[in-house]
C-alpha positions as CSV (number, residue, x, y, z in Angstrom):
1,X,166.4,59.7,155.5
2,X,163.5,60.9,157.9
3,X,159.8,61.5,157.2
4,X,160.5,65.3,158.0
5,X,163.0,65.2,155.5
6,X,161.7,63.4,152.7
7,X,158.6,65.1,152.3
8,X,160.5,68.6,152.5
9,X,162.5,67.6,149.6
10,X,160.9,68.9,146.3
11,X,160.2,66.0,143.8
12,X,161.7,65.7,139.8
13,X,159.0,64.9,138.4
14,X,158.9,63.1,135.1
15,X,157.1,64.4,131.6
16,X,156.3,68.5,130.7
17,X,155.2,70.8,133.3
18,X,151.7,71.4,133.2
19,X,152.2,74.7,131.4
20,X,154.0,73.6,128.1
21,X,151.0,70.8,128.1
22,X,148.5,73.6,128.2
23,X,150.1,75.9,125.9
24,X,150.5,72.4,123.6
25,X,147.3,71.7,124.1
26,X,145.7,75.4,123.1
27,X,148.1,75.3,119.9
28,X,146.9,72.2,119.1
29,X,143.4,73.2,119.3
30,X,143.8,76.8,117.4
31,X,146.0,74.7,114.5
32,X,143.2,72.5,113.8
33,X,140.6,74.9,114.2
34,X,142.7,77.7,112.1
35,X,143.5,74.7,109.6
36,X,139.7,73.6,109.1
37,X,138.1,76.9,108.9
38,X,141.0,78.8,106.8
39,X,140.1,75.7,104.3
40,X,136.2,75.6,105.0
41,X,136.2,79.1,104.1
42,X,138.5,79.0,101.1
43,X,136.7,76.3,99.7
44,X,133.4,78.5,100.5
45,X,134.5,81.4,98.9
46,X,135.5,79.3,95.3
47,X,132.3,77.8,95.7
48,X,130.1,81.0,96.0
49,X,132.9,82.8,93.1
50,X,132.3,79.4,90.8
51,X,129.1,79.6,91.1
52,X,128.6,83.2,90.6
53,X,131.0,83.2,87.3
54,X,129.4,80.2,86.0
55,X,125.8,81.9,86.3
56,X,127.6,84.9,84.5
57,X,129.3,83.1,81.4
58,X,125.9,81.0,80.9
59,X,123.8,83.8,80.9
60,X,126.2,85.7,78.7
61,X,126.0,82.9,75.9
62,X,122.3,83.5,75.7
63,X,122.3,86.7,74.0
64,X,124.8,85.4,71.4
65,X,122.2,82.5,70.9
66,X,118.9,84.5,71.3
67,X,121.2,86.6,68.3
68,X,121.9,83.4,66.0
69,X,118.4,81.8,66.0
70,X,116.7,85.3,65.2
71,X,119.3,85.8,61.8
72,X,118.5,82.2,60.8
73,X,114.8,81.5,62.3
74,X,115.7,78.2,63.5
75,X,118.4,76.0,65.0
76,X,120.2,74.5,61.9
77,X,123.6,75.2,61.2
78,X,124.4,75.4,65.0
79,X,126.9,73.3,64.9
80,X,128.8,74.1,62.2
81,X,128.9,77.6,63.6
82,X,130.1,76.6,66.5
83,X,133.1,74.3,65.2
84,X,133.5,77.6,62.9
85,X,134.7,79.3,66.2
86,X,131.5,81.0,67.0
87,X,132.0,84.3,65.5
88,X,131.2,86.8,68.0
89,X,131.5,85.1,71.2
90,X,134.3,85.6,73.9
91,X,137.0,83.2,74.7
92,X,135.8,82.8,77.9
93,X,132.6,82.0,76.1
94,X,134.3,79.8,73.7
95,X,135.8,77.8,76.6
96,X,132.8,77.0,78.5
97,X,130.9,75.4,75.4
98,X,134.1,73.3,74.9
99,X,134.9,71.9,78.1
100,X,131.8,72.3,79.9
101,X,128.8,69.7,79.7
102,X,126.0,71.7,77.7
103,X,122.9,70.8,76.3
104,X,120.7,73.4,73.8
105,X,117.1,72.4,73.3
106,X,113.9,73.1,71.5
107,X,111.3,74.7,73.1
108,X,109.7,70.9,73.6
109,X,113.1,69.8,75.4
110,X,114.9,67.8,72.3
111,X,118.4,68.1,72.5
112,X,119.3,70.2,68.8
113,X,123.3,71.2,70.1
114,X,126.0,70.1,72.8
115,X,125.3,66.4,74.5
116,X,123.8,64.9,71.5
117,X,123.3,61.5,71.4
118,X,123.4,61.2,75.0
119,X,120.4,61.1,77.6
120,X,119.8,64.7,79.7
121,X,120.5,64.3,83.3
122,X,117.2,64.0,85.7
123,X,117.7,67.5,87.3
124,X,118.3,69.3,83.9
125,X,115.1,71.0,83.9
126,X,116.1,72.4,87.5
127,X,119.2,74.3,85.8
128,X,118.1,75.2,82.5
129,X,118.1,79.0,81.4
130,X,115.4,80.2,78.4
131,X,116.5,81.7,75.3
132,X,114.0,84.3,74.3
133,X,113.8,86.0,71.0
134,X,111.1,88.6,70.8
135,X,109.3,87.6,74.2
136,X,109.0,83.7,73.2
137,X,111.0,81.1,74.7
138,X,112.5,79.7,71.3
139,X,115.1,77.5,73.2
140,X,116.5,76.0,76.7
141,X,120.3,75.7,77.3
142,X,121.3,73.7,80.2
143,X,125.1,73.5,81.3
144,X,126.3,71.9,84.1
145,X,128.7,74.1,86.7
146,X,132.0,72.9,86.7
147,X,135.1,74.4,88.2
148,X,135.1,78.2,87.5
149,X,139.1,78.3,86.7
150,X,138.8,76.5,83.5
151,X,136.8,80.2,82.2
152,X,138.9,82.6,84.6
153,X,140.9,85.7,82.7
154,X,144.3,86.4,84.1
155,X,143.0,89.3,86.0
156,X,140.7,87.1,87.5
157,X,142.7,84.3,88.4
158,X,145.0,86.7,90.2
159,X,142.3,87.9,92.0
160,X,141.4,84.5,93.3
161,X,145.0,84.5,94.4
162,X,144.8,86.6,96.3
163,X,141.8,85.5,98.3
164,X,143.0,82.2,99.0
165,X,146.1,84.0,100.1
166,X,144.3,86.3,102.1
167,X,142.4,83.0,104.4
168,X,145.6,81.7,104.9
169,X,146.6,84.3,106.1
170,X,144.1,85.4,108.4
171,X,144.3,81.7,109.5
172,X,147.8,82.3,110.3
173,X,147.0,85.3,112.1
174,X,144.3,83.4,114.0
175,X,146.5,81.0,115.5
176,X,149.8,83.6,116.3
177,X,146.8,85.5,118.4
178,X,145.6,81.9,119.5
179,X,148.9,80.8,120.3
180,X,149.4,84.3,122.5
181,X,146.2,83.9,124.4
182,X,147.0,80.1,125.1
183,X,150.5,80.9,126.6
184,X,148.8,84.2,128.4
185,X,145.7,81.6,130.1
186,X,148.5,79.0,130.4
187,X,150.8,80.9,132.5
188,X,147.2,81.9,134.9
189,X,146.3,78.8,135.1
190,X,149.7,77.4,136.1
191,X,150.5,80.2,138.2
192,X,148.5,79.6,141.4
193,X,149.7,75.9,141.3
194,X,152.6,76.7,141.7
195,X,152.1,78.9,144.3
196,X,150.4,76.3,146.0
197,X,153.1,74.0,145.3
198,X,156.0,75.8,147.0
199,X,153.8,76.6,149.9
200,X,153.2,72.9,150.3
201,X,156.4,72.4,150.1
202,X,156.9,75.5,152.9
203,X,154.0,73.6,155.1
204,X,156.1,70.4,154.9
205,X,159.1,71.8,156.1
206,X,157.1,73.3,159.2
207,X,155.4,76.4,158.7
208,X,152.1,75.7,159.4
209,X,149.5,78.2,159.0
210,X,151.0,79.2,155.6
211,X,148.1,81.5,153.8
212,X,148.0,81.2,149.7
213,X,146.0,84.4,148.0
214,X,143.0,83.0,146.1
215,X,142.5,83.8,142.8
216,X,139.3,84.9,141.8
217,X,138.7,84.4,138.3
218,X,138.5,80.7,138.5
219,X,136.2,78.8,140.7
220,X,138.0,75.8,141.1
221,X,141.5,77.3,141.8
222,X,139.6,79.5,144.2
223,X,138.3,76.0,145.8
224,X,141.9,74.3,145.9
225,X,143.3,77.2,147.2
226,X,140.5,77.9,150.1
227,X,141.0,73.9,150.9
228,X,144.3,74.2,151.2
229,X,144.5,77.6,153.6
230,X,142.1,75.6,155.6
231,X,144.3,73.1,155.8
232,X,147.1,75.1,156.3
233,X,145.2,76.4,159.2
234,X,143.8,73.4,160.9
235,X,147.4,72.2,160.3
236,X,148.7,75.1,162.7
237,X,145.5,75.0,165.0
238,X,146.1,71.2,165.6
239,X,150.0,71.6,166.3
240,X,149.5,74.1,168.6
241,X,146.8,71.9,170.4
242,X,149.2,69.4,170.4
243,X,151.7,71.6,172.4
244,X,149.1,72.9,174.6
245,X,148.0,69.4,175.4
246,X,151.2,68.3,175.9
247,X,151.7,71.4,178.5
248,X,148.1,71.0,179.8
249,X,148.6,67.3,180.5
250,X,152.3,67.8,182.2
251,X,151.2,70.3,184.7
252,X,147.8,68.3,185.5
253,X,150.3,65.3,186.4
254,X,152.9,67.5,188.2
255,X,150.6,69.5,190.5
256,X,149.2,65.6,192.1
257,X,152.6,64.3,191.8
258,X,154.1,66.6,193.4
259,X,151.7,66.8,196.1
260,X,152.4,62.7,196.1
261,X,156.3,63.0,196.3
262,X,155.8,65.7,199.1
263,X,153.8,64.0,201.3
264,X,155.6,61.0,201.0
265,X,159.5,62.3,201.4
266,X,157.9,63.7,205.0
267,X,156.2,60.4,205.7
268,X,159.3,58.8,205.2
269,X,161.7,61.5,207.2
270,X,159.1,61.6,209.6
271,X,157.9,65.5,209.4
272,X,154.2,64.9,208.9
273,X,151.9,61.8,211.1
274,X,150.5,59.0,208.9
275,X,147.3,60.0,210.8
276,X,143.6,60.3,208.7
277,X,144.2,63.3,207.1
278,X,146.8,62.8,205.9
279,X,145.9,59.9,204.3
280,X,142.6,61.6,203.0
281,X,145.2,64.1,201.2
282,X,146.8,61.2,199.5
283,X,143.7,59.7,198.6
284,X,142.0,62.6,196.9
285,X,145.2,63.2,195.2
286,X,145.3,59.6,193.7
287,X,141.8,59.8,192.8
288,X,142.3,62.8,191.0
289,X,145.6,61.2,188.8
290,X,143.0,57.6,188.2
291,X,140.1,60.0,186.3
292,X,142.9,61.6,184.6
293,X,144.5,57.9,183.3
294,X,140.6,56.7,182.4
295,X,139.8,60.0,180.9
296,X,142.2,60.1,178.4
297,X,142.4,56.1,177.9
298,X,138.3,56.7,176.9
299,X,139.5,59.4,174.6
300,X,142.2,57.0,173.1
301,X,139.3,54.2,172.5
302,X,136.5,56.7,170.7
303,X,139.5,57.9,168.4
304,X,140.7,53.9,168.2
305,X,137.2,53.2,167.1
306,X,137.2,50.7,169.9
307,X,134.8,52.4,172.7
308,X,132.8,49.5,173.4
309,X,128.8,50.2,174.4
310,X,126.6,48.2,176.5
311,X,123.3,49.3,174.8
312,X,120.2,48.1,176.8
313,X,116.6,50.0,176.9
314,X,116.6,52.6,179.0
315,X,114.1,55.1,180.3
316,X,116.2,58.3,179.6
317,X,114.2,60.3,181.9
318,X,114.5,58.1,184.9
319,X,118.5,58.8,184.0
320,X,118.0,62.0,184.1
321,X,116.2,61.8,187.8
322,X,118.9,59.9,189.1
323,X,121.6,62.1,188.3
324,X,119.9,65.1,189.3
325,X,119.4,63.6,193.2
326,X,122.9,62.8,192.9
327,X,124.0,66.0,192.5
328,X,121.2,67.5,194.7
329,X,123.2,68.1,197.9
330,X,125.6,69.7,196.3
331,X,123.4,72.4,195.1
332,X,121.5,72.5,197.9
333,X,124.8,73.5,199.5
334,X,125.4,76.4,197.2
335,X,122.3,77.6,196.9
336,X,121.3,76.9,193.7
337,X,117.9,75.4,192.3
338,X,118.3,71.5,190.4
339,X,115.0,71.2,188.5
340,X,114.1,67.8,186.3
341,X,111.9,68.2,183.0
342,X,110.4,65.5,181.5
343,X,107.8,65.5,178.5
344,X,106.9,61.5,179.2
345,X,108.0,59.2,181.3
346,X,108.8,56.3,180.1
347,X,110.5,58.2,177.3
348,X,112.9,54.9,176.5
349,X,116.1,54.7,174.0
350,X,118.5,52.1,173.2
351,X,121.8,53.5,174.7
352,X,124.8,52.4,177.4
353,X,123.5,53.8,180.4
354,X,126.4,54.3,182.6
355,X,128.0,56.3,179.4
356,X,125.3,59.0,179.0
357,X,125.1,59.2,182.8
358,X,128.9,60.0,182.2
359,X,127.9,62.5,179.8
360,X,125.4,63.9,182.2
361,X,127.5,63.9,185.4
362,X,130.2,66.1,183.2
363,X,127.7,68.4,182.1
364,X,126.0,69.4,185.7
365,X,129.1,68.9,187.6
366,X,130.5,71.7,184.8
367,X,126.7,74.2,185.1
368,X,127.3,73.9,189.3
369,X,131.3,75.0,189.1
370,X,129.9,78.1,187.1
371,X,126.1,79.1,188.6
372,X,126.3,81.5,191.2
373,X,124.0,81.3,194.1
374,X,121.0,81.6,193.6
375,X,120.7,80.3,190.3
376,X,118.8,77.6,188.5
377,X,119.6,74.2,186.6
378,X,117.5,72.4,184.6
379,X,117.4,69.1,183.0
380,X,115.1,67.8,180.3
381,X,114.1,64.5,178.6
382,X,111.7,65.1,175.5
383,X,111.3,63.4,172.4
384,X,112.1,65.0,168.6
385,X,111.5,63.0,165.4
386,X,113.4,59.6,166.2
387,X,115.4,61.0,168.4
388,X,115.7,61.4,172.4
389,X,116.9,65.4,173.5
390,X,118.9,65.8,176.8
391,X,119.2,69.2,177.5
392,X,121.7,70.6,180.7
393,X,120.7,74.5,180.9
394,X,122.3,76.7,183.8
395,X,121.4,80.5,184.5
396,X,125.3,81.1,185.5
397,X,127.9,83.5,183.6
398,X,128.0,82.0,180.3
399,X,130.6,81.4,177.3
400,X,132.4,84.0,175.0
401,X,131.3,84.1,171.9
402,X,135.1,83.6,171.0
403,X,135.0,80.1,172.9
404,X,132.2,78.4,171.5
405,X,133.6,76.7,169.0
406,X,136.9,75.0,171.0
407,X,135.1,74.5,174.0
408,X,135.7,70.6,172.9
409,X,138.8,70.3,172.2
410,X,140.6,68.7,174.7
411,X,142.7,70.6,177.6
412,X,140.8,73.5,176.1
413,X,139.7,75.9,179.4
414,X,137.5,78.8,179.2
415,X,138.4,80.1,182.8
416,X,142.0,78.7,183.6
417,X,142.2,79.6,187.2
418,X,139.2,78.7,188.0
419,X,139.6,75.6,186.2
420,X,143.2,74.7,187.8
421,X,141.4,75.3,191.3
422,X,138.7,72.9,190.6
423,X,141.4,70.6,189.8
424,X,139.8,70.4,186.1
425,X,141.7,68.6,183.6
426,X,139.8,70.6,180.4
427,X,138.6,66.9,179.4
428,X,134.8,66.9,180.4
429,X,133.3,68.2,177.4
430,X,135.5,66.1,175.1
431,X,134.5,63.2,177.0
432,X,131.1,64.5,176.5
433,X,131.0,64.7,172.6
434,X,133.0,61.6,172.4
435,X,129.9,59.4,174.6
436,X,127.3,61.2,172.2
437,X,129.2,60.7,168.9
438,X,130.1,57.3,170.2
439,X,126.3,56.3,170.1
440,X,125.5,58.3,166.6
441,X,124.6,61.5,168.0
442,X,125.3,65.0,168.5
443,X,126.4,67.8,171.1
444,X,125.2,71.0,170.5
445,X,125.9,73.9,172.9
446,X,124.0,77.7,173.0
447,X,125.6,80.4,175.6
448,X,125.1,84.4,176.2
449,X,127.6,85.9,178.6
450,X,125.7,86.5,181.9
451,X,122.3,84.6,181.1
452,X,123.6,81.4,181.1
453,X,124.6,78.0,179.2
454,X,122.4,75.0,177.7
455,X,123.9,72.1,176.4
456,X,121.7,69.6,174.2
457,X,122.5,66.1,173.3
458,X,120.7,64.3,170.7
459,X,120.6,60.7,170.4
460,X,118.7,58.2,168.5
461,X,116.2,56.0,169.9
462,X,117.1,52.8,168.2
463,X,120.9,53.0,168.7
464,X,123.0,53.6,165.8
């Protein structure tokens, strides 16, 4: 099985999708949540009704009290009255005295009915209730709440049916609408992934530059799916570059070899005179296909990680003198001005000399092939915060906006005829950016159609 063809295959998987684990996951959380607060608020509402209904039936029994000590004019006999049946008071009444802990008191706190014989809790004077009869406290009955459905009527019992009936269900009814919002933020939460997954799966069988809509609502699906266009993109971009190159680089072999094989089948048929110029032809032509090998063998190494640099100190400026005389009759010859720059002299950096001067050579060969007569080059050496500038500005035609950013990439030509006549193989500003990078710096580039071009390399002073 090939690469190609494993990759395009889509895999089983093992385990839920990720939706059933979200939707799990959100009825997991609502049933605990429903569960704790439909019994938080139950247990609440008995609280607040117990408490309420025991307040009720105490206070009720004072009246009845206040009532017995003002017929007899003390507490005697309470007892006996009470295990009498308490004429007059309810049954709810009647419960609470039986099964609830009570205490009746004189005014001075001695227990007289209920807990006798026993000592009153600490907090009893916290709790109590008076019993007035004729504006004078004559009495204090504390009870102690206790759980309200001991003294609960049948009415009222049904009634507190109902309520606990009624927080079930609106727990219930919490997690159904729980349970429909989990399987609605589920399915839009699985549903770009998988839209990203069967365009991966698209991309892997070849169709590069594949585009996913973005969803909005979510910041990090909106990430993922921004990366992966990107990727999509560079994907298609880099395949394409790949095909160009491929053309690029077999018609910048043909056009020499050809030349080659020509001269060579007349040579040997005798057509053409092995005389100089011949020769010369031959020459050039060889030349030409030798920077082509060593350009892209450099290229090779930088992506290798294997360029090797001779780093030595070196007075940048004095580099950038020399290569400015080299190039000197040249622009003499079209006309155009070579200027040099420099802020100090020496202005000195640890770098591999004959690799910048590559870089150099590449750049001002590149600003004379494209300054008209008449025009101006200028190199400069200054120094900027740890770091050596080398600047390559020309006052010739200039870059597209639309270019700028490819201008590179390998094989990549701005002008193509102009570039095939110049026998340019579209390599000398990857070459460029590969020397800089190679020595942990940076090519920057700033162009206007018609005013002209400046290149800027940074490099640091101390190596990298």
């Amino acid at each position: 099985m090939t690469a190609s063809s494993s990759l395009s295959q889509r895999p089983s998987g093992r385990g839920l999708p990720l939706f059933w684990w979200l939707t799990l996951a959100f009825v997991g959380v609502a049933l605990v949540g429903t569960m704790l607060t439909a019994f938080i608020a139950q247990r609440r509402i008995e609280g607040v009704l117990n408490a309420w209904q025991v307040r009720r039936v105490r206070e009720s029994l004072l009246r009845p009290l206040a009532a017995y000590y003002q017929r007899r004019g003390s507490w005697d006999g309470l007892d006996r009255w009470l295990e009498a049946g308490a004429p007059g008071l309810s049954s709810q009444q009647r419960r609470m005295l039986l099964r609830a802990p009570w205490v009746l008191t004189d005014p001075e706190g001695r227990p007289v009915a209920g807990a006798l014989g026993r000592p009153l809790p600490r907090d009893w004077t916290q709790d109590r209730l008076p019993i007035r009869v004729g504006g004078e406290i004559v009495g204090w009955l504390w009870m102690r709440p206790t759980h309200m459905e001991q003294f609960l009527d049948a009415a009222e019992q049904t009634t507190l049916a109902q309520v606990r009936r009624s927080a079930w269900m609106s727990g219930f009814l919490a997690l159904a609408v729980a349970l429909a919002v989990g399987l609605v933020l589920a399915l839009a939460f699985t549903r770009p992934v998988h839209r990203l997954i069967q365009a991966m799966h698209r991309v892997a069988r070849g169709r590069l530059g594949l585009q996913v809509s973005p969803p909005a609502w979510n910041r990090e699906l909106y990430q993922l799916t921004t990366t992966f266009n990107a990727m999509s993109t560079a994907l298609a971009r880099a395949e394409h570059l790949r095909k160009q190159m491929t053309a690029d680089l077999a018609h910048d072999l043909r056009t020499p070899i050809s030349v080659l094989l020509g001269y060579a089948e007349s040579l040997r048929d005798g057509l053409v005179d092995p005389d100089p110029e011949v020769f010369q032809v031959l020459y050039r032509e060889t030349q030409y296909l030798q920077r082509l090998v060593d350009d892209l063998r450099l290229l090779f190494l930088h992506d290798a990680g294997r360029l090797e640099l001779q780093r030595e100190k070196v007075d940048v400026a004095d580099l950038v003198e020399h290569v400015a005389q080299s190039f000197r009759p040249r622009a003499e010859r079209q006309g155009i001005q070579l200027r040099v720059e420099a802020e100090v002299r020496p202005l000195e950096a640890r770098v591999d000399a004959h690799r910048i001067r590559r870089a150099l050579d590449n750049l001002v060969s590149n600003a004379l092939r494209y300054t008209p007569e008449g025009g101006r080059i200028t190199l400069r050496a200054y120094a900027d915060n740890g770091h050596v500038v080398l600047e390559v500005e020309d006052t010739g035609e200039g870059i597209p906006p639309e270019h700028l950013p490819y201008i590179f990439e390998r094989f990549y030509r701005v002008d193509v005829a102009r570039s095939e006549s110049g026998k340019s193989s579209g390599l000398g500003l990857a070459i460029v950016k590969a020397l800089v990078e190679a020595h942990g710096g940076r090519v920057s580039v700033e162009s206007q159609v018609g005013r002209g071009t400046r290149f800027r390399l940074t490099l640091p002073r101390e190596g990298k």
